[in-house]
N, CA, C and O of each residue as an XYZ file, in Angstrom:
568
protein
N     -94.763    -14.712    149.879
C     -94.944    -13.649    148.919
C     -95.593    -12.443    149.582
O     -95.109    -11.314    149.664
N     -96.322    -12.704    149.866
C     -97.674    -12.009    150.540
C     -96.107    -11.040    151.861
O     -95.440    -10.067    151.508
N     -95.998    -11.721    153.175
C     -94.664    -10.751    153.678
C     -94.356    -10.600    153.276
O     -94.352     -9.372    153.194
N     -93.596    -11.201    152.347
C     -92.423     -9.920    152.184
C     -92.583     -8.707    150.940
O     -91.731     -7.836    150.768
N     -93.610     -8.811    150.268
C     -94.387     -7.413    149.748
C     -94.717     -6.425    151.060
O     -94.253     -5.285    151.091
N     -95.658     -7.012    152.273
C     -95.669     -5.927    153.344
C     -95.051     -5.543    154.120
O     -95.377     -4.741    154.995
N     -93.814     -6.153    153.911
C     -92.843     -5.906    155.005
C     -92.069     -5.304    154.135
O     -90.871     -5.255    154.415
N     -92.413     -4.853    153.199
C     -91.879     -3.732    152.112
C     -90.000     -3.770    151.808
O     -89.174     -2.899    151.536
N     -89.932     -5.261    152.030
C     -88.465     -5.916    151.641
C     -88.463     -6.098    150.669
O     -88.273     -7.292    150.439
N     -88.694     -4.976    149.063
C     -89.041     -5.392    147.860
C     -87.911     -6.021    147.157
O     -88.210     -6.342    146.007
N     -86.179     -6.410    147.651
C     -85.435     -7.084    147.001
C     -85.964     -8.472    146.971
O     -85.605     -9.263    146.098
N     -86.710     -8.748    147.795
C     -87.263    -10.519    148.077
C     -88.506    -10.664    146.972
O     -88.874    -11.811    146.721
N     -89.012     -9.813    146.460
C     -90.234    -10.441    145.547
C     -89.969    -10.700    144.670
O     -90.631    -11.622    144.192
N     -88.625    -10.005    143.634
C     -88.285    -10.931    141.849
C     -88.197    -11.905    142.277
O     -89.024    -12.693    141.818
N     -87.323    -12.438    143.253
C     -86.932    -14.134    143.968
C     -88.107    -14.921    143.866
O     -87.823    -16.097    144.091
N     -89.502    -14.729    143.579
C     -90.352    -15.721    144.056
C     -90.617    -15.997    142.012
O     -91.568    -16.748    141.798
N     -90.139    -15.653    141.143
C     -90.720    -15.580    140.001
C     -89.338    -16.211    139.263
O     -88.272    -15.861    139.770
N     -89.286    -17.079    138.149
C     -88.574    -17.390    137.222
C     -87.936    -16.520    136.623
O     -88.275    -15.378    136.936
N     -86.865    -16.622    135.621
C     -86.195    -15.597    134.816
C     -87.140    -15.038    134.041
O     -87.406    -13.838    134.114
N     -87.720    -15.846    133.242
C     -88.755    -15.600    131.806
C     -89.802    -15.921    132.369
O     -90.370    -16.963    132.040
N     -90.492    -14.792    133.720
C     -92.036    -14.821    134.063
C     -92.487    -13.847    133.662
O     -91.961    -12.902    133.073
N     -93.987    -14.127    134.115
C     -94.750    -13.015    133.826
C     -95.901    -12.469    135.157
O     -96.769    -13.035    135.821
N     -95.548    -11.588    135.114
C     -96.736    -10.673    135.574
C     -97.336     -9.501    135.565
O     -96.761     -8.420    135.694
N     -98.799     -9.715    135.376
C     -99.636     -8.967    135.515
C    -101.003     -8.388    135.743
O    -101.939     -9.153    135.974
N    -101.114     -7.591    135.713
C    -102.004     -6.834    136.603
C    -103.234     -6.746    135.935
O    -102.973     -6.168    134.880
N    -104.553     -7.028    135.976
C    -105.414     -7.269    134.563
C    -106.575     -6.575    135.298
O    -106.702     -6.964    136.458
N    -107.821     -5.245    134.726
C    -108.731     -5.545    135.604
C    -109.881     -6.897    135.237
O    -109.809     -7.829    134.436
N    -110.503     -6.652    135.829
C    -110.970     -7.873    135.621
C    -112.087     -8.252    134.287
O    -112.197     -9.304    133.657
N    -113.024     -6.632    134.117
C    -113.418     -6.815    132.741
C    -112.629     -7.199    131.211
O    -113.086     -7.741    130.205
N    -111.650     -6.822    131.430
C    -110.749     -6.867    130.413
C    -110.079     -8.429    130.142
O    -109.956     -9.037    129.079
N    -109.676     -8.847    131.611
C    -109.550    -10.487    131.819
C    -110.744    -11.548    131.155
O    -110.391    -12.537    130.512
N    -112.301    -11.196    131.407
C    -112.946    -11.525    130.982
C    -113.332    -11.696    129.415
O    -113.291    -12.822    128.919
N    -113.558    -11.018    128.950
C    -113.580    -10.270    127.476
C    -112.350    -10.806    126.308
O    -112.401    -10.860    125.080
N    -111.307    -11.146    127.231
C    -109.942    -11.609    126.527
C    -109.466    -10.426    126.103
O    -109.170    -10.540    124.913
N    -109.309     -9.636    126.398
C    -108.925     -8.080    125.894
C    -107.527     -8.419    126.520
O    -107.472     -9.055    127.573
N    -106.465     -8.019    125.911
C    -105.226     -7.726    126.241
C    -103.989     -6.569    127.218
O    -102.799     -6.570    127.533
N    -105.098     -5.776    127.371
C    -104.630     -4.547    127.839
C    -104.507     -4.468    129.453
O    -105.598     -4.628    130.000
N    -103.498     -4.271    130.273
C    -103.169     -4.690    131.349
C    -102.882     -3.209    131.802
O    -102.788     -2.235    131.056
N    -102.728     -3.241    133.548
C    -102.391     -2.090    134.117
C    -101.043     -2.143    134.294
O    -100.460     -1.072    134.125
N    -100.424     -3.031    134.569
C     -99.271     -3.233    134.490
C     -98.782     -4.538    133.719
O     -99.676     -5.349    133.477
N     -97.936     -4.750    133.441
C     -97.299     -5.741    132.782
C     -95.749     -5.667    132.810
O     -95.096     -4.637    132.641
N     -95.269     -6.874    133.042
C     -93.785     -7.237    133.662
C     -93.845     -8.715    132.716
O     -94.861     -9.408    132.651
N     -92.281     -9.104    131.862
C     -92.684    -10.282    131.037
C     -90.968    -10.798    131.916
O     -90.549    -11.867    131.473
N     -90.445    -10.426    132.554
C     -89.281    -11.281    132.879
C     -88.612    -10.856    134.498
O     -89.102     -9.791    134.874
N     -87.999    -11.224    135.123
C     -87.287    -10.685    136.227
C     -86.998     -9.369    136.556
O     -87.318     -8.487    137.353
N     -85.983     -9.684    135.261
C     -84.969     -8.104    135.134
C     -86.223     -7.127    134.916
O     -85.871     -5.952    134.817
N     -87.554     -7.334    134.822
C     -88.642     -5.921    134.616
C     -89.164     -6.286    136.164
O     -90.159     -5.592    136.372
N     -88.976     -6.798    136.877
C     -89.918     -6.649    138.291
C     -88.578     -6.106    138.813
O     -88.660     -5.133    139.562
N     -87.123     -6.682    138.475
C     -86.103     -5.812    139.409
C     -86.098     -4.252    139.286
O     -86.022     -3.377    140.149
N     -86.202     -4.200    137.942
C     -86.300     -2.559    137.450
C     -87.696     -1.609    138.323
O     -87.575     -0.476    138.786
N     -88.633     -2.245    138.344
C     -89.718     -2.180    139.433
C     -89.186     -1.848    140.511
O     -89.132     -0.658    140.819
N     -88.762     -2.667    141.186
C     -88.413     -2.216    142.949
C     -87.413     -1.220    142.289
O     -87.662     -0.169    142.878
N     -86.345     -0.948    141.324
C     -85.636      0.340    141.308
C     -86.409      1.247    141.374
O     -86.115      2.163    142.142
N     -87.810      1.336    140.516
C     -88.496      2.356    140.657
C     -89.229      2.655    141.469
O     -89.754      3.765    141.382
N     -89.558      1.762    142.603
C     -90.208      1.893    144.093
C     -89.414      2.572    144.726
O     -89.805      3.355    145.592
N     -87.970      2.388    144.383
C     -86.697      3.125    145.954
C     -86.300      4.017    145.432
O     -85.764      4.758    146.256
N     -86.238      4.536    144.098
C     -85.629      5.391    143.520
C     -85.862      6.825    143.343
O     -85.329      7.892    143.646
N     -87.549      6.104    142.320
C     -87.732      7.234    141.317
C     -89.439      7.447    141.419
O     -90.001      8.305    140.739
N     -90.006      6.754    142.143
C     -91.175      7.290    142.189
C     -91.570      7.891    143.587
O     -91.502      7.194    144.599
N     -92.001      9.252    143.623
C     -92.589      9.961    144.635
C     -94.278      9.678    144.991
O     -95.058      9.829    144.051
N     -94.787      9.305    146.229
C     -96.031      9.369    146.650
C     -96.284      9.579    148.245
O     -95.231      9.628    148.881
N     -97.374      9.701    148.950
C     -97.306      9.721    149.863
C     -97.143      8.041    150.291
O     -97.486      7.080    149.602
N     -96.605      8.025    151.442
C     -95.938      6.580    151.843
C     -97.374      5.989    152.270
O     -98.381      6.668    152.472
N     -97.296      4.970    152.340
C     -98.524      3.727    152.982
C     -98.123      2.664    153.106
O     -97.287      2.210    152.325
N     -98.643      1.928    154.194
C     -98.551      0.603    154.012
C     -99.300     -0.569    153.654
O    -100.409     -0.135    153.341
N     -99.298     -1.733    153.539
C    -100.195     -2.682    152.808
C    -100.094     -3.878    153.092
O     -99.071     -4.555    153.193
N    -101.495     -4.255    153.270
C    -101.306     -5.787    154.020
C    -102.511     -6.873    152.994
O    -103.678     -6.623    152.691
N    -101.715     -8.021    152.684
C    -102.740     -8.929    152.093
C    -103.368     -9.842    153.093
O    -102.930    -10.417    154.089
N    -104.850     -9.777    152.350
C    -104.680    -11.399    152.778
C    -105.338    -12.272    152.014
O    -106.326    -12.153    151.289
N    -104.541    -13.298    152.325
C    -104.824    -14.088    150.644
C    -105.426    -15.320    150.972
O    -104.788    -15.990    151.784
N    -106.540    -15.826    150.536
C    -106.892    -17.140    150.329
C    -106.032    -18.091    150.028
O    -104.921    -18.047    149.501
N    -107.104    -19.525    150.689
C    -106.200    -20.927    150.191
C    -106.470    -21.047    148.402
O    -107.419    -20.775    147.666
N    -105.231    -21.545    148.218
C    -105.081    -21.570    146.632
C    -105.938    -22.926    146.517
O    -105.951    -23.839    147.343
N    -106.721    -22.848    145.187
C    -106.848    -24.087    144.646
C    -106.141    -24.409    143.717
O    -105.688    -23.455    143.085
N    -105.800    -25.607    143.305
C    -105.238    -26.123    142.296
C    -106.421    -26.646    141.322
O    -107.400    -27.336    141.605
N    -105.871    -25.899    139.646
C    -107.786    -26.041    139.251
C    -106.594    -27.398    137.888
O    -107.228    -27.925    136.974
N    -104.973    -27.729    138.022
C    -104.589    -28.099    136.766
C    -103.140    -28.539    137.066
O    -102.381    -27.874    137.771
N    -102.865    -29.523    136.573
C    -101.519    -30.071    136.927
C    -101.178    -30.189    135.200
O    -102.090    -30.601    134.483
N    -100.211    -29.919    134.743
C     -99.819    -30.017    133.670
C     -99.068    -30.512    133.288
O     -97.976    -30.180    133.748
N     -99.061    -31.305    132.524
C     -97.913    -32.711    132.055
C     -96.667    -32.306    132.089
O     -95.884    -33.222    132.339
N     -96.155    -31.205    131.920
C     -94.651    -30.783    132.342
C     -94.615    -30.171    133.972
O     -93.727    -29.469    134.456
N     -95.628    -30.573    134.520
C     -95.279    -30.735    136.235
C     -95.867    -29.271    136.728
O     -96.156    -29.216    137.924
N     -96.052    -28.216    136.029
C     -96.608    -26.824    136.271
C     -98.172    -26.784    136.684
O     -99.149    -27.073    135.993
N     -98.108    -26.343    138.005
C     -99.292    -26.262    138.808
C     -99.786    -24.853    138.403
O     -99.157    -23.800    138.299
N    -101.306    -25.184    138.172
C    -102.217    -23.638    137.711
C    -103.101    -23.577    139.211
O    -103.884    -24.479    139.507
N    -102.936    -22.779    139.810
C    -103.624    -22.440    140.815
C    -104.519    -21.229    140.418
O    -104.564    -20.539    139.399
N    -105.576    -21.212    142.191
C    -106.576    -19.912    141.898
C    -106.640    -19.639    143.328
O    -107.016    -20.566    144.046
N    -106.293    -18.363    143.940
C    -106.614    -18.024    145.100
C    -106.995    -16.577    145.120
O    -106.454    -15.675    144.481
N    -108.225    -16.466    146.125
C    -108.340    -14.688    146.280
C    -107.577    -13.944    147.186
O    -106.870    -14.352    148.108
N    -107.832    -12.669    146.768
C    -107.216    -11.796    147.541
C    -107.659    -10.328    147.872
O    -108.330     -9.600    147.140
N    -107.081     -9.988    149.297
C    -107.747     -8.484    149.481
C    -106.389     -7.932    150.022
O    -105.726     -8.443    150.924
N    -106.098     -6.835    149.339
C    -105.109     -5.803    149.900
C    -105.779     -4.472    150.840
O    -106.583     -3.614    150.475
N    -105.230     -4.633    151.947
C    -105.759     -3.448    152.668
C    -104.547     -2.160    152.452
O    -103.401     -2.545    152.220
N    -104.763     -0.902    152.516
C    -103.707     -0.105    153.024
C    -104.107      0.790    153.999
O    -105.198      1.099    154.477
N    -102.494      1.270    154.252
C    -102.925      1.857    155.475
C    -101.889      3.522    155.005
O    -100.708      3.443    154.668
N    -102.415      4.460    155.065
C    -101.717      5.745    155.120
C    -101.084      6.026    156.359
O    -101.232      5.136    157.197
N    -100.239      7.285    156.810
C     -99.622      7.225    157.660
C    -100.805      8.429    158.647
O    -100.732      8.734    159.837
N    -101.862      8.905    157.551
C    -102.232      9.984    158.694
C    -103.539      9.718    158.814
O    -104.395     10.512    159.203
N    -103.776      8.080    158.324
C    -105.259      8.123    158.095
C    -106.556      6.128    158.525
O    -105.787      5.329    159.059
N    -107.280      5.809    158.449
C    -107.343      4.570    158.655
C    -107.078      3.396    157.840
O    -105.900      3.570    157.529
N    -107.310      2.719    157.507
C    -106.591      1.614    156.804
C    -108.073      1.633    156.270
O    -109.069      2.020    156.880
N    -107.981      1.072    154.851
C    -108.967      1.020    154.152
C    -108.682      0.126    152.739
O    -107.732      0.233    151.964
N    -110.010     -0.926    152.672
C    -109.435     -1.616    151.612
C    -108.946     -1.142    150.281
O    -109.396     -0.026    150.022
N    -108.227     -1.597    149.426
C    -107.466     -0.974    148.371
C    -107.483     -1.932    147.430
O    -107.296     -1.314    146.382
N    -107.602     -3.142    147.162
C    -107.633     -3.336    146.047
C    -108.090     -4.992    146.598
O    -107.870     -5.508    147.694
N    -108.783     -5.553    145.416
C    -109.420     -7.506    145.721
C    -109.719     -7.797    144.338
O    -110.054     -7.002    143.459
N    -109.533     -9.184    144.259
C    -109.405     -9.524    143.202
C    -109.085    -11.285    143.236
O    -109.925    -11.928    143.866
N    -108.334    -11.807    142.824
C    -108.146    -13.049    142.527
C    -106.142    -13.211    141.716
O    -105.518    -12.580    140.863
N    -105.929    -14.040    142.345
C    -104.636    -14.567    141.552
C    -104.620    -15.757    140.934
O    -104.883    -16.848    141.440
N    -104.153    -15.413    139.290
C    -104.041    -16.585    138.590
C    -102.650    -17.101    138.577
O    -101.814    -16.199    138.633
N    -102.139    -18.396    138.514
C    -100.886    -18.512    138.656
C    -100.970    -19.574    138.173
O    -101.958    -20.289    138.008
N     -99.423    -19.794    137.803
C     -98.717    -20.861    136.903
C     -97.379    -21.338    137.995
O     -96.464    -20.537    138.185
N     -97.378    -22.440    138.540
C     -96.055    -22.100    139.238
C     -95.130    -23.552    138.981
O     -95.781    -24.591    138.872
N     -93.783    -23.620    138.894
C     -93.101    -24.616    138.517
C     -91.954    -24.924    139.663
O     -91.685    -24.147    140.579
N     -91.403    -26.055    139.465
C     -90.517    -26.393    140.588
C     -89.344    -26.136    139.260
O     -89.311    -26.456    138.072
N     -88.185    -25.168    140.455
C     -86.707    -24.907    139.811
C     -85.555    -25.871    140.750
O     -85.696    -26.848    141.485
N     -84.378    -25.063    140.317
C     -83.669    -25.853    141.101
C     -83.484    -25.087    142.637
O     -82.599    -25.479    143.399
N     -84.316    -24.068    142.978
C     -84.457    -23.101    143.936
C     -85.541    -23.430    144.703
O     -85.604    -22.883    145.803
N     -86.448    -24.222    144.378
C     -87.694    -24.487    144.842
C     -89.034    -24.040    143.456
O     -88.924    -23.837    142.247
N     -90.012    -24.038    144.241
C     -91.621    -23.484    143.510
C     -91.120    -22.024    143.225
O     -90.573    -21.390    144.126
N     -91.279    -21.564    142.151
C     -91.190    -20.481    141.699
C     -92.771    -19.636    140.919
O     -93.721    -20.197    141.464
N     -93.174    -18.839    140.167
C     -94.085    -18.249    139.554
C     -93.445    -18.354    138.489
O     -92.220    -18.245    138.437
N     -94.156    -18.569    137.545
C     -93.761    -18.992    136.076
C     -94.631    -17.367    135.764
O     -94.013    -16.359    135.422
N     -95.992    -17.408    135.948
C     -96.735    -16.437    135.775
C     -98.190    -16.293    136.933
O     -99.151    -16.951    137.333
N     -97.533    -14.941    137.095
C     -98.833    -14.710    137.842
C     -99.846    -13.334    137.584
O     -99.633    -12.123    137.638
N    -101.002    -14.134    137.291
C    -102.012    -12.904    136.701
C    -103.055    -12.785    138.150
O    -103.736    -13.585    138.793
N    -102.683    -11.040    138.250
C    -103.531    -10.425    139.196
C    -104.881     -9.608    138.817
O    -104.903     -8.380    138.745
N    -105.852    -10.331    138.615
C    -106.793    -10.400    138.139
C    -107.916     -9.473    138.802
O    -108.932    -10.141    139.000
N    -108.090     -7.710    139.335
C    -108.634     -7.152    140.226
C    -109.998     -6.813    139.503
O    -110.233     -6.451    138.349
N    -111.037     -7.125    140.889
C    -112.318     -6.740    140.505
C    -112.914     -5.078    139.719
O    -113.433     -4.816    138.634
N    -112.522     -4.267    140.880
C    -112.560     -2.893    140.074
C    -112.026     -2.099    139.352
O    -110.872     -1.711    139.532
N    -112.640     -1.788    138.581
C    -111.860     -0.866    137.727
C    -111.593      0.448    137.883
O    -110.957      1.163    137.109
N    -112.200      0.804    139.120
C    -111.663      1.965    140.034
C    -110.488      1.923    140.701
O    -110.536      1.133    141.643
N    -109.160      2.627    140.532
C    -107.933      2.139    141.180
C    -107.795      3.389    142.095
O    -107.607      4.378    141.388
N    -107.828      3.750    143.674
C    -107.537      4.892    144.022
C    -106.251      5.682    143.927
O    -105.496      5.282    144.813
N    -105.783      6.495    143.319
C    -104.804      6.870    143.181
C    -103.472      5.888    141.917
O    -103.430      6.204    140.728
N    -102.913      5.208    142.272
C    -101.885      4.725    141.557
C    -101.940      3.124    141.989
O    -102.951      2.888    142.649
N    -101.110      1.996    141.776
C    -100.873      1.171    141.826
C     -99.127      1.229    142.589
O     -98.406      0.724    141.728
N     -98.552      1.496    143.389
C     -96.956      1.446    143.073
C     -96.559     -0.115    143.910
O     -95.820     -0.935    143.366
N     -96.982     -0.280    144.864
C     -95.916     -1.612    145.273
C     -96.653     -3.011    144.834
O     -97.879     -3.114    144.784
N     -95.912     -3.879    144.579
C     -96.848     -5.319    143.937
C     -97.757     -5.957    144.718
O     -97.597     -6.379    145.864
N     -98.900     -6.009    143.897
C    -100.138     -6.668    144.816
C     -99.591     -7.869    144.679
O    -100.121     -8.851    145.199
């Protein structure tokens, strides 16, 4: 997951998620609190494909690049229909093209993940970020 988001091959990331997944982007007070209100939100495929349309298409920014790195997942839940709930952290660094690399966003991933007939897929994955300071925009998937 983690490559091929930084290797900015964004046709490869709907592939890691089910038809009817979910993801999203939560800060983290709001996660807490049970508040509903997300920075982003994606409830199926066809909305993360429409996503990378709007990464290649239609949204203008200055370019950067971005590198995770992600903790070992724990498994906090096995669920009688076979769906593993994991918890792993994470830190996204980026890097501008005229400038140093500097962290950009950390947080934690919640996930739901199921075996298809494709392999382990994301049923749902909640990106759960500590600050509620976002520099600039959000555009490629943490």
């Amino acid at each position: 997951y983690a490559s091929a988001v930084d290797s900015g091959d964004w046709d490869l990331w709907p592939g890691f998620f089910t038809d009817d997944c979910v993801y999203r982007l939560v800060p983290r007070e709001n996660h807490e609190r049970g508040l509903p209100l997300a920075t982003l939100a994606f409830e199926s495929k066809g909305m993360l494909k429409d996503r990378v349309y709007g990464i290649r298409e239609t949204l203008f920014h200055d370019p950067y690049y971005q590198r995770h790195v992600v903790g070992v997942p724990v498994v906090r839940a096995v669920r009688d229909d076979g769906a593993i709930e994991s918890e792993a952290n994470y830190a996204v660094f980026r890097t501008k093209l005229d400038g140093p690399s500097t962290v950009f966003n950390v947080g934690r991933y919640l996930d739901s993940v199921v075996a298809t007939a494709d392999g382990y897929r994301f049923a749902r994955r909640l990106v759960v970020y500590d600050s509620e300071m976002i520099p600039n925009s959000i555009i490629y998937p943490l």
